[in-house]
C-alpha positions in Angstrom: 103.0 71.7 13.7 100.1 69.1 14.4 96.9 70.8 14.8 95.5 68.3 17.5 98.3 68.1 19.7 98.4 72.4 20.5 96.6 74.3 22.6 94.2 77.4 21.3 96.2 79.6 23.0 99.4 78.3 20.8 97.4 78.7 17.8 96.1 81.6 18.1 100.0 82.6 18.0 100.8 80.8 14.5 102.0 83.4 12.0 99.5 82.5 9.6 101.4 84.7 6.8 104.3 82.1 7.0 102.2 78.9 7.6 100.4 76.6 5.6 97.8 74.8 6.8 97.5 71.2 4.9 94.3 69.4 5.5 94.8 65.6 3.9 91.1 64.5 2.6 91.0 60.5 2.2 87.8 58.3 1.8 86.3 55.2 4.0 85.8 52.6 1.3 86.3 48.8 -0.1 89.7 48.5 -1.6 89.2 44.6 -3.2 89.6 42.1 -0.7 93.3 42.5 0.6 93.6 46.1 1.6 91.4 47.5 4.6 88.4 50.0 4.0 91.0 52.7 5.7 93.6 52.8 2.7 93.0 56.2 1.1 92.6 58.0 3.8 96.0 56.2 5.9 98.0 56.7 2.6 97.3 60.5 2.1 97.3 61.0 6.1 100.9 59.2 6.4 102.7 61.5 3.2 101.5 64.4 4.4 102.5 63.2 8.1 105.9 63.2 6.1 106.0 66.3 5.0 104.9 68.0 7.7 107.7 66.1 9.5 110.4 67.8 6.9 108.7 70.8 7.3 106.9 71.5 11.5 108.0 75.3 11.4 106.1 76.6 8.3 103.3 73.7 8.1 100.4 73.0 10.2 98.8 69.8 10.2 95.2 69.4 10.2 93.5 66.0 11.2 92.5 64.0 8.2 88.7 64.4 6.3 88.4 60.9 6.5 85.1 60.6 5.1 84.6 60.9 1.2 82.4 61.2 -1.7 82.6 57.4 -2.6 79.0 56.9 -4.4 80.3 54.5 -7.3 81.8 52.0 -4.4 78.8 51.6 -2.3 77.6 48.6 -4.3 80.3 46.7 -2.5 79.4 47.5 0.8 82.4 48.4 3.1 81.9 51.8 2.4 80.9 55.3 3.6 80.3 58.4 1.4 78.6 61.7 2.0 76.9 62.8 -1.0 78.5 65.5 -2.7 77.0 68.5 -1.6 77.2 67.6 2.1 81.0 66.8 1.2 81.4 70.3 0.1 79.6 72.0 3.0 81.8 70.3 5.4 85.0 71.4 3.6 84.3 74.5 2.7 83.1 74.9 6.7 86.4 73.3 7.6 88.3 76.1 5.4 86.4 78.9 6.4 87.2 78.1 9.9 91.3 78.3 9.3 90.5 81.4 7.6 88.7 82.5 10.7 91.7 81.5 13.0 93.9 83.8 9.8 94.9 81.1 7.4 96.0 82.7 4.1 97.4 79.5 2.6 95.2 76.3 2.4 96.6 72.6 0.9 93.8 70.3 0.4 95.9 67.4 -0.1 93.9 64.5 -1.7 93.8 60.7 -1.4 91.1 59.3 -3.4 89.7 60.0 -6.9 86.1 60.4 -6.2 86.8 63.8 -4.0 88.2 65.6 -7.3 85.2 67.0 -8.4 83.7 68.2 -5.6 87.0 69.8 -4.4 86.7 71.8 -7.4 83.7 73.2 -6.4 85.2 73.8 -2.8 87.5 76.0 -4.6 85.6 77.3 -6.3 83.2 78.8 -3.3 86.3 80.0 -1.3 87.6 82.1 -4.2 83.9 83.5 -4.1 83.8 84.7 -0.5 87.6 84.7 0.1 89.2 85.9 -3.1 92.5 86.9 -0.7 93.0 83.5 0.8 94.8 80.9 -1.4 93.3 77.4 -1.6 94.8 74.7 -3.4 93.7 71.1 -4.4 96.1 68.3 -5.3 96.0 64.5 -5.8 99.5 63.0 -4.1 100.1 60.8 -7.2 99.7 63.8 -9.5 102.4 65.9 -8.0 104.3 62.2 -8.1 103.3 61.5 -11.9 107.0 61.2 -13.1 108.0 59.4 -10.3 105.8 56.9 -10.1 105.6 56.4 -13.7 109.8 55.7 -13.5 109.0 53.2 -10.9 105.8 51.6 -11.8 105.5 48.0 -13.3 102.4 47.8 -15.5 101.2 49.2 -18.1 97.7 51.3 -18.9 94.8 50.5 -16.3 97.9 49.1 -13.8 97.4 51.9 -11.4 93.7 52.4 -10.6 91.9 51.4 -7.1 93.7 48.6 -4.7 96.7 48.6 -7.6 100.2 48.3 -7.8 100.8 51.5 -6.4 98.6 51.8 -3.4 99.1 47.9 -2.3 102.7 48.8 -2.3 102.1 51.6 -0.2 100.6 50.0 2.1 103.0 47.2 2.1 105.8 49.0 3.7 103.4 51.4 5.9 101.5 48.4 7.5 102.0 45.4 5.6 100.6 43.4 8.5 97.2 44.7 7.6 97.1 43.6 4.0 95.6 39.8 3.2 98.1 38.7 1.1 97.0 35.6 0.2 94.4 37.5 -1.6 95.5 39.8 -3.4 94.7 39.5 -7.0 94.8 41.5 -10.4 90.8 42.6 -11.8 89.3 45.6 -13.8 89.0 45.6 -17.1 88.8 48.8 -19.3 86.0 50.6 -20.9 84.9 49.4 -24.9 85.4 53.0 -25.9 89.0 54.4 -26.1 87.5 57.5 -25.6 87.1 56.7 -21.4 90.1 53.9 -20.8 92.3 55.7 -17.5 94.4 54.6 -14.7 95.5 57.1 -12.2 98.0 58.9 -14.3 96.4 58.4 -18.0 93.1 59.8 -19.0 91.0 59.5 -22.2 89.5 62.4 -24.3 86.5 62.1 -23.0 84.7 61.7 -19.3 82.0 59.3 -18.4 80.9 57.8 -14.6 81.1 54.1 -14.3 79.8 52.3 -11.3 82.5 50.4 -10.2 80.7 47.0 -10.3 80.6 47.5 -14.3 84.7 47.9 -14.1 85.6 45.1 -11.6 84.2 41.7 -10.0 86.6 42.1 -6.7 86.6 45.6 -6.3 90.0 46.1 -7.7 91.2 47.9 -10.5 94.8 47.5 -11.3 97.6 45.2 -10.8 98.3 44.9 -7.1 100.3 41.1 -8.1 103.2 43.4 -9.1 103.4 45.3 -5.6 106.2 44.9 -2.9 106.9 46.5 0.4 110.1 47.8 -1.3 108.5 49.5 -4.2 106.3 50.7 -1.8 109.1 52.2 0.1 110.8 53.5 -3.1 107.0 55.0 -3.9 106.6 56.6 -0.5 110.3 58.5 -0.4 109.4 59.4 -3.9 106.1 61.1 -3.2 107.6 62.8 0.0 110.2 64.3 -2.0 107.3 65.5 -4.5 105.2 67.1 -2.3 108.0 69.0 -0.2 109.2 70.3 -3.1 105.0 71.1 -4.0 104.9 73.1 -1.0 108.2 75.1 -1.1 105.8 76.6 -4.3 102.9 77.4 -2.5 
């Protein structure tokens, strides 16, 4: 079911005790200088497209938060962020409306790091008015993490922002849209061991890095080692992931 193609009549009659309603939350934000501003949110938006494809009788398909809390990018232009207590308001408005409507079930499926902590706090507020309601937060490549890691090229700091695995992604979604010519590996890691990461691998310890201190280009990662057929291999991977996610939920 895809929330903006019914009627309010024909959602009024979803049975809500059967359904889960999967709201994708992506970002608007520089992704180096060969993938367009749009990539987390069209990544997330197109899996859970997926799914929901897999799944129309028992999922309903929210339109994508597009708009993210993307402070530590801003210093690269290209980019749009709320700040994070606006970010929150609006989600936890946008939840407490499907609960409204009878939602039970929630799936805040997310695309891009810098909405994790805030969707914590999301959580966090619905459990306080809502304790019935289940609301659940989830990156795509967590869900994936084996996956990915079985396909994946590079090593530590490979998979980060504009990397191997979301280059590839976008390769065999729209790989039209990415400037190949320029697509190049930066980023560099942290002095400390303590706060060296990619996307699957985190240190000990947490600490907030503007991104201009990580990276000259804007990337982090190793997008040289993408492909539109690791991307496709990535992509069926994922699917499979988060079907199965769901059938838990």
């Amino acid at each position: 079911m895809i929330y903006q193609q019914m009627t309010w009549m024909e959602l009024k009659e979803v049975d809500y005790s059967r359904t889960i309603v999967l709201i994708p939350t992506g970002a608007m934000e520089q992704h180096g200088p060969h993938l367009p501003v749009d990539t987390d949110t069209r990544l997330v938006t197109k899996l859970a497209e997926e799914v929901e494809l897999r799944k129309p009788d028992t999922l309903l398909l929210a339109p994508t938060v597009w708009l993210g809390h993307s402070p530590h990018h801003l210093s690269f232009g290209g980019t749009l962020s709320l700040h994070h207590q606006v970010y929150i308001q609006m989600l936890v408005s946008v939840c407490k409306s499907f609960i409204g409507m009878g939602a039970e079930r929630i799936w805040l499926l997310n695309g891009h790091g810098g909405n994790r902590s805030p969707l914590s706090i999301v959580l966090q507020e619905l459990k306080n008015e809502h304790d019935k309601v289940a609301v659940i937060a989830s990156d795509y490549w967590t869900i994936a993490r084996e996956k990915i890691e079985s396909i994946r090229e590079s090593g530590l700091g490979g998979l980060g922002h504009a990397c191997e695995l979301e280059t590839s992604l976008y390769l065999f979604l729209d790989g039209d849209k990415v400037r190949k010519d320029r697509i190049q590996d930066d980023g560099r890691q942290p002095d400390s061991p303590l706060f060296r990461q990619d996307m699957l691998h985190g240190g000990p310890a947490a600490r907030v890095f503007n991104f201009r201190e990580l990276t000259a280009s804007g990337v982090f990662g190793r997008p040289t080692l993408a492909s539109e057929e690791k991307g496709e291999r990535l992509f069926s991977a994922i699917s499979d992931k988060l079907l199965a996610f769901s059938d838990q939920l």
